[in-house]
C-alpha positions as CSV (number, residue, x, y, z in Angstrom):
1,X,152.6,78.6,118.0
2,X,152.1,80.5,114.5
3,X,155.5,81.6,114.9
4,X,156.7,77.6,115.4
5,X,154.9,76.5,112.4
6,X,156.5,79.4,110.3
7,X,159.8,78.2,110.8
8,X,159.1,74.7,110.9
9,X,158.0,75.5,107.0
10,X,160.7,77.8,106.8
11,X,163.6,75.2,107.7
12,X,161.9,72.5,105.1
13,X,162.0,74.8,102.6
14,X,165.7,75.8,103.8
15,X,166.6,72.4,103.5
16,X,165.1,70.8,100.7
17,X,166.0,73.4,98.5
18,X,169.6,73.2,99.9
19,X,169.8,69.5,99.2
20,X,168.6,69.7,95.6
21,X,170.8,73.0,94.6
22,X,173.6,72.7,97.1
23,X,176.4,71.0,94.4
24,X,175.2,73.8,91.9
25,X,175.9,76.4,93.9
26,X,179.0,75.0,95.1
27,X,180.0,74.4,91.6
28,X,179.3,78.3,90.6
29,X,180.9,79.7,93.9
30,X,184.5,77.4,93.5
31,X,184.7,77.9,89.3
32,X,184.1,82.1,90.1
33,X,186.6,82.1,93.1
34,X,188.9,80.2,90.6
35,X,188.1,82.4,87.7
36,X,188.7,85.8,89.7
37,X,192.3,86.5,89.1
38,X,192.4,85.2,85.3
39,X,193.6,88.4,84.0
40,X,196.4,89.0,86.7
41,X,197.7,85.5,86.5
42,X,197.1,85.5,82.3
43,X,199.6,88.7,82.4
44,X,202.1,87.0,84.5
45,X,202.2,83.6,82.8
46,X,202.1,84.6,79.0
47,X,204.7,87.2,77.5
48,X,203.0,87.7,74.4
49,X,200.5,90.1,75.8
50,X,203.7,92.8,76.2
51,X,206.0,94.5,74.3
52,X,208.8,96.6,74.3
53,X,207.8,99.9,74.6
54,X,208.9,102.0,71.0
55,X,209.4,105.9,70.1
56,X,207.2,105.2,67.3
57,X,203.4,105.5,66.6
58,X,201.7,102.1,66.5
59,X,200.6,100.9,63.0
60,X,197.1,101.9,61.8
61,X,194.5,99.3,61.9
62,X,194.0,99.0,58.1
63,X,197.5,97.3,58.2
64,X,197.1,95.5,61.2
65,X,193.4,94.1,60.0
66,X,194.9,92.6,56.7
67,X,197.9,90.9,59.0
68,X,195.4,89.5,61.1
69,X,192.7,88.4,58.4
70,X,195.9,86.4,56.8
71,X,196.7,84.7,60.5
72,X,193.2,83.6,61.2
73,X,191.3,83.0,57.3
74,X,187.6,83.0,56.8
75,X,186.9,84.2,60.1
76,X,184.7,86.9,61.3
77,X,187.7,90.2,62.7
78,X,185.5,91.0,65.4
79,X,187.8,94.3,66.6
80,X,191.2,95.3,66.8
81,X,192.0,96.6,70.7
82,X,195.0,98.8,70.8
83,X,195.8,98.7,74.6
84,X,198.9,101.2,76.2
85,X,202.2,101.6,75.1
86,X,203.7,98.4,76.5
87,X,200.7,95.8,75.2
88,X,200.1,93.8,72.2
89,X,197.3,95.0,70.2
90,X,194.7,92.1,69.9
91,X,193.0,91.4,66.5
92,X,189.4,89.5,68.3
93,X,187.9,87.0,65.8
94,X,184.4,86.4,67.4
95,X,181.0,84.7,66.2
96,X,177.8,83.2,67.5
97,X,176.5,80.8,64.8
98,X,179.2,79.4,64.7
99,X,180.7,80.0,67.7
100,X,184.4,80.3,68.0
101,X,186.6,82.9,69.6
102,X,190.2,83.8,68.6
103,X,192.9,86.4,69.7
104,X,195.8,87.1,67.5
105,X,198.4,89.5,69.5
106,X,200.2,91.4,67.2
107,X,203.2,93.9,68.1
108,X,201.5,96.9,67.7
109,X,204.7,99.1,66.3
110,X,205.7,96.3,64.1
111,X,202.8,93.9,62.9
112,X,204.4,91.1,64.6
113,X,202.3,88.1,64.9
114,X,203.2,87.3,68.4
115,X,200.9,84.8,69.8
116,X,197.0,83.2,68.1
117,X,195.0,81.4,70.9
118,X,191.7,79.9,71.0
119,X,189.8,81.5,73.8
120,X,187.6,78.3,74.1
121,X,190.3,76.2,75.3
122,X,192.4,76.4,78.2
123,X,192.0,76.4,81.8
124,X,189.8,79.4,82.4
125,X,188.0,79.0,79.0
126,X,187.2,75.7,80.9
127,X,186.5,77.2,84.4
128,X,184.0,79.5,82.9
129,X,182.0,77.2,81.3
130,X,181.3,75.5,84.1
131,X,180.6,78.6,85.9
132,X,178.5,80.1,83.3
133,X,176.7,76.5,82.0
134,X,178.1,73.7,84.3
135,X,179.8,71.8,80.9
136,X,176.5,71.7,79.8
137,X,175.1,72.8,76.4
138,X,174.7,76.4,76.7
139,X,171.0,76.6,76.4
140,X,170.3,74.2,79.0
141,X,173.5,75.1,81.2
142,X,172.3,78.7,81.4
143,X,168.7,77.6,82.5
144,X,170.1,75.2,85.0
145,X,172.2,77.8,86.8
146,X,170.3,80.8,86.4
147,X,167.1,78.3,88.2
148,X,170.0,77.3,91.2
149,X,170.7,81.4,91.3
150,X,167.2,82.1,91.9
151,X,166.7,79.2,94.4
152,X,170.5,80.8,96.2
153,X,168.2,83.9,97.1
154,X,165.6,82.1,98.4
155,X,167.6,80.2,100.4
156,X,169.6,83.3,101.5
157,X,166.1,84.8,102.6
158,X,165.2,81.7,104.3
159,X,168.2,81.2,106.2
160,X,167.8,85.0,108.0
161,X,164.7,83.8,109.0
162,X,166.1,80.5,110.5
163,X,169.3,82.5,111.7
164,X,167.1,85.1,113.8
165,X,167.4,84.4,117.4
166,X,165.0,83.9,119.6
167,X,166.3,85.9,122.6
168,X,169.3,87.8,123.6
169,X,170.7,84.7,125.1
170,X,170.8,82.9,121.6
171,X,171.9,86.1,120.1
172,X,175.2,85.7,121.2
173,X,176.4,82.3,119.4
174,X,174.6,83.6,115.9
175,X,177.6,86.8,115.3
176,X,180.5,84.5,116.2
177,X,182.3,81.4,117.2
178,X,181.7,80.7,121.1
179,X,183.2,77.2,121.7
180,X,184.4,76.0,125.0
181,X,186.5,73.8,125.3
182,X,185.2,70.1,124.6
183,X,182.6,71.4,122.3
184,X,181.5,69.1,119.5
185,X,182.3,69.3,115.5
186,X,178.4,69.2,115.2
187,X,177.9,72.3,117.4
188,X,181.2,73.8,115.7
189,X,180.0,73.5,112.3
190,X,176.2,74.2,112.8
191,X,177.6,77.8,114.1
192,X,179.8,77.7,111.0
193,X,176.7,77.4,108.8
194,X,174.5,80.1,111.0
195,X,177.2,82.9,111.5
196,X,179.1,82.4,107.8
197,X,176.1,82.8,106.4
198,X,174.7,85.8,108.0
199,X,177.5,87.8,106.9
200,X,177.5,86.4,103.6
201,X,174.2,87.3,103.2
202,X,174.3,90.4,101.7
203,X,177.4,89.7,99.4
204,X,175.4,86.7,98.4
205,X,172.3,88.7,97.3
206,X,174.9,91.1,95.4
207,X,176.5,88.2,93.9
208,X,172.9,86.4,92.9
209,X,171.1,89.5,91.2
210,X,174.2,90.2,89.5
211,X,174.2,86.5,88.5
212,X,170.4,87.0,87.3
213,X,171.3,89.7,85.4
214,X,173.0,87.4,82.4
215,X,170.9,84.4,83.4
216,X,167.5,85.7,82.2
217,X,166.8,88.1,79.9
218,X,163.1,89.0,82.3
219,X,165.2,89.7,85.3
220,X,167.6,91.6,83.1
221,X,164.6,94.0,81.9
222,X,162.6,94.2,85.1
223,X,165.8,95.0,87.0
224,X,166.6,97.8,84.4
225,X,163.2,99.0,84.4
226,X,162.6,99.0,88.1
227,X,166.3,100.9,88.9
228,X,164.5,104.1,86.4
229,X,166.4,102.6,83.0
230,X,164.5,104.1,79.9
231,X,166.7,102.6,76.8
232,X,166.7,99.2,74.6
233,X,168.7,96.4,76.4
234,X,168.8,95.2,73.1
235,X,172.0,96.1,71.0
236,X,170.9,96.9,67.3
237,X,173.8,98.7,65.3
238,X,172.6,101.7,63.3
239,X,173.1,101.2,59.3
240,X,175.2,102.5,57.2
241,X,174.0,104.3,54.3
242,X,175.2,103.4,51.0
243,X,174.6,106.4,48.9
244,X,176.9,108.8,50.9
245,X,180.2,110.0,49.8
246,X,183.5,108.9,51.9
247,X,184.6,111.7,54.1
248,X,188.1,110.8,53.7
249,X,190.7,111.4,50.9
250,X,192.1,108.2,49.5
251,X,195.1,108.9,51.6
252,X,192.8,107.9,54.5
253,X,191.1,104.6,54.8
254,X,187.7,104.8,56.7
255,X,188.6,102.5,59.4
256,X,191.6,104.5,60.1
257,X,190.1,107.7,60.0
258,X,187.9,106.4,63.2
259,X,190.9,105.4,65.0
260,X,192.9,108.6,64.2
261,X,189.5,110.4,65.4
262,X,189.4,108.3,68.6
263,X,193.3,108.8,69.7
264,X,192.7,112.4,69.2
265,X,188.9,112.5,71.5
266,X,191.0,109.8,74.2
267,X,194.5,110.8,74.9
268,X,194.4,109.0,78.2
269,X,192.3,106.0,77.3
270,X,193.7,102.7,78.4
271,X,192.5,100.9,75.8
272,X,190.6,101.7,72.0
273,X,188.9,99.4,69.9
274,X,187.9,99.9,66.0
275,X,185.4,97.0,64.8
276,X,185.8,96.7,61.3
277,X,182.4,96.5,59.4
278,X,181.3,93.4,59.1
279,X,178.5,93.8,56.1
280,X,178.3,96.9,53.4
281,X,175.7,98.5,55.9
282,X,177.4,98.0,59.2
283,X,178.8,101.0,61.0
284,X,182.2,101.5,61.9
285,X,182.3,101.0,65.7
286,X,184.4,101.8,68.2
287,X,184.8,102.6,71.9
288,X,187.5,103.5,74.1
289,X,187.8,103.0,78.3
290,X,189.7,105.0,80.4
291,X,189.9,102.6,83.2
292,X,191.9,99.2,83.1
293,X,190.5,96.3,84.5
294,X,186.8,97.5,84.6
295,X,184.3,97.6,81.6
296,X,181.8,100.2,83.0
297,X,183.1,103.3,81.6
298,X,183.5,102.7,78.1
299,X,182.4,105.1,76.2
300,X,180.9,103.8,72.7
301,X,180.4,105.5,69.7
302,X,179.3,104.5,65.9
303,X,180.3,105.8,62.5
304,X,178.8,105.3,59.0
305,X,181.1,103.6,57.3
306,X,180.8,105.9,54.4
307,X,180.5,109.3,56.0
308,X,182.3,108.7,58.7
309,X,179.3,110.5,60.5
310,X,178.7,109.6,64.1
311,X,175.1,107.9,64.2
312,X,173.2,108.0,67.5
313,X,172.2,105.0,69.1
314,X,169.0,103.9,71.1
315,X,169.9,101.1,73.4
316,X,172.7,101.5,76.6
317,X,175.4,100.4,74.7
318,X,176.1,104.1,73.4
319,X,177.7,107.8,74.5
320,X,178.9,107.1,78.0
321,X,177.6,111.2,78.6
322,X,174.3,110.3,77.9
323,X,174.1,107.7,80.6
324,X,172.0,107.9,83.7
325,X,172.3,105.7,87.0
326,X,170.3,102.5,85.9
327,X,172.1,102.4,82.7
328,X,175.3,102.5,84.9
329,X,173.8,100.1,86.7
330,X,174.1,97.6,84.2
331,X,177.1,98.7,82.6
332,X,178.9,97.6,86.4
333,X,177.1,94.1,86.7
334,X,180.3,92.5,85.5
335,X,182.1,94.7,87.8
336,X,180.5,94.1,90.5
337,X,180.0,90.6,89.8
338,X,183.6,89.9,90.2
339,X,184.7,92.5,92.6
340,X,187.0,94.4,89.7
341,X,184.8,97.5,90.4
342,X,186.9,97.8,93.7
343,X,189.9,97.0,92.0
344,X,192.7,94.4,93.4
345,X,191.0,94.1,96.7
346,X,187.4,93.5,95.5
347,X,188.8,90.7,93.8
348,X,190.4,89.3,96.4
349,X,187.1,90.1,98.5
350,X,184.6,88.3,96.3
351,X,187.2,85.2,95.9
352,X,187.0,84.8,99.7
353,X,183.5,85.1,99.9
354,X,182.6,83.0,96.7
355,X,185.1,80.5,98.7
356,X,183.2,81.0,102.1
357,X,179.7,80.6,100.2
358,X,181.1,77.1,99.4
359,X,180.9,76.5,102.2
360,X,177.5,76.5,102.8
361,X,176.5,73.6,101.1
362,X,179.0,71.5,102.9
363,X,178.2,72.3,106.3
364,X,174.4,72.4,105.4
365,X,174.4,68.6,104.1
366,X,176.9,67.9,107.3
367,X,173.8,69.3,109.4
368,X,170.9,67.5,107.7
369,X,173.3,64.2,107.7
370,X,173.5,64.8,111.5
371,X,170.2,64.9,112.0
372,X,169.2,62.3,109.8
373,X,171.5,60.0,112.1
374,X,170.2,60.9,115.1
375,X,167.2,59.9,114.2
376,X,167.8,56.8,112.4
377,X,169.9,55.4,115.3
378,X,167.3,56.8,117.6
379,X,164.0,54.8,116.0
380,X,166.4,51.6,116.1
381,X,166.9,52.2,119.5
């Protein structure tokens, strides 16, 4: 009887919660399936981001920085990403307050401006802001889906406890479809809910605590703190110090001193970025990734702007040797939270299961509408 009353509670909870977040989550679950393959169908569809490859070295970032700057005026030159031989280098002009986000390619042997796009327009610009903030102003976008996220893993919870069968009998329709012939759409797509979402469930989970991760900045700490992470989620560049003497001759400039430094400590890096300093105190930073198409191993580093001494670096975003598991932990959440960490297959993976959890909502509503029929035409009767 206890048991009854458990899951009686359980399935209103299961479905009232469904009702009230299930176009949210279909929302997030079609705009990150859409969203997976930007960067393969990005490098198909616009030539600017190659080049011929040259026998020549590619053009410091001094030079490149002051073609840029001219390109894209009074804006903030966020970093300039040198990628392999055959790529454009991107010059990345980036700010909060006020928020805009630019990309000038440049031919990296020449100085070429190739292509300047406004990463806030656009298709997948567009895509993920509705799968980051729903089209809604960010604040209150964020809060909105981050809430629906949290109420995702309760319903995933829920619905284990709903899909649990009560005897080997039942057992055998909740792992897979068993229609005879004849059987009804309402029997076809109650299974369709109950056995899609068992073995979604843990992909699901994966895909919401991942999710969590950007949504709040609690579950962000906690989930740091509870994995053994002992450093500052906070990034806080170190300053430069004014005083100090350059370490370069004036042959030199600072900023490509850094990236000379950097090709020499990466040979086999995919990709290096130099971040100009931005204020008389910022550092010089840079980092370089030896893996294309993930963000987990990049290894960052900081330089006084003056010196050109390296300056350490309390929070995650620093020496990737110094890391332990949880800060690798969060370094993969993007990774993982689009499949890239698994390379061309994970994508595909997590598109067909951010397509299947889609699903859910549809077949769910289906269900309750069923239901809600049945007994309407049954109290008329």
């Amino acid at each position: 009887m206890k048991n009854n009353n458990f899951k009686k509670a359980t399935r209103k909870i299961h479905l009232w919660l469904g009702l009230s977040s299930g176009l949210i989550v279909f929302i997030i679950a079609i705009t990150g399936c859409l969203y997976a393959f930007q960067e393969e169908i990005q490098n198909i569809t616009e030539e600017y981001r190659f080049v011929e490859t040259q026998n020549k070295s590619f053009l410091p970032p001094s030079q490149l920085e002051t073609i840029a700057r001219k390109e894209v005026p009074n804006k903030v030159l966020h970093a300039i990403k040198y990628n392999e031989k055959n790529n454009s280098v991107e010059a990345i002009f980036f700010h909060y307050e006020p928020s805009y986000h630019y990309t000038t390619y440049l031919n990296p042997y020449t100085g070429k401006v190739l292509k300047t796009i406004n990463n806030e327009e656009g298709f997948f610009p567009f895509i993920l802001e509705g799968h980051f903030y729903l089209w809604l102003p960010h604040q209150i976008g964020q809060t909105v889906v981050a809430s629906a996220t949290i109420v995702f893993l309760i319903m995933l919870i829920s619905g284990l406890i709903l899909w649990y069968p009560k005897n080997k009998s039942a057992a055998k329709q909740r792992f897979w479809f068993k229609w005879k012939k004849g059987t009804k759409w309402k029997r076809k797509n109650y299974d369709l809910h109950n056995v899609t979402g068992f073995y979604i469930l843990i992909i699901g989970i994966i895909f919401a605590i991942t999710g969590l991760v950007w949504g709040f900045q609690w579950f962000a700490y906690s989930y740091y703190k509870v994995s053994g992470g002992e450093k500052s989620l906070l990034y806080e560049e170190p300053l430069s110090k004014k005083n100090q003497k350059t370490a370069t001759t004036s042959t030199v400039k600072p900023l490509d001193a850094v990236w000379l430094q950097m090709q020499k400590e990466y040979p086999l890096a995919k990709s290096i970025e130099i971040h100009p300093p931005e204020t008389n105190l910022s550092p010089i930073a840079a980092n370089a990734n030896s893996d294309k198409g993930t963000y987990w191993k990049i290894d960052y580093r900081y330089f006084d702007q003056y010196s050109l001494k390296e300056m350490p670096v309390s929070h995650i975003w620093g020496r990737k040797t110094a890391d332990k598991v949880a800060d690798n932990l969060m370094k993969m959440n993007y990774d993982i939270h689009t499949g890239a960490i698994l390379g061309l297959p994970g994508k595909i993976f997590a598109c067909l299961f951010s397509l299947l959890i889609a699903s859910l909502p549809i077949s769910g509503c289906y269900i309750w509408w069923g239901r809600n029929k049945k007994k309407t035409n049954t109290t008329k009767a």
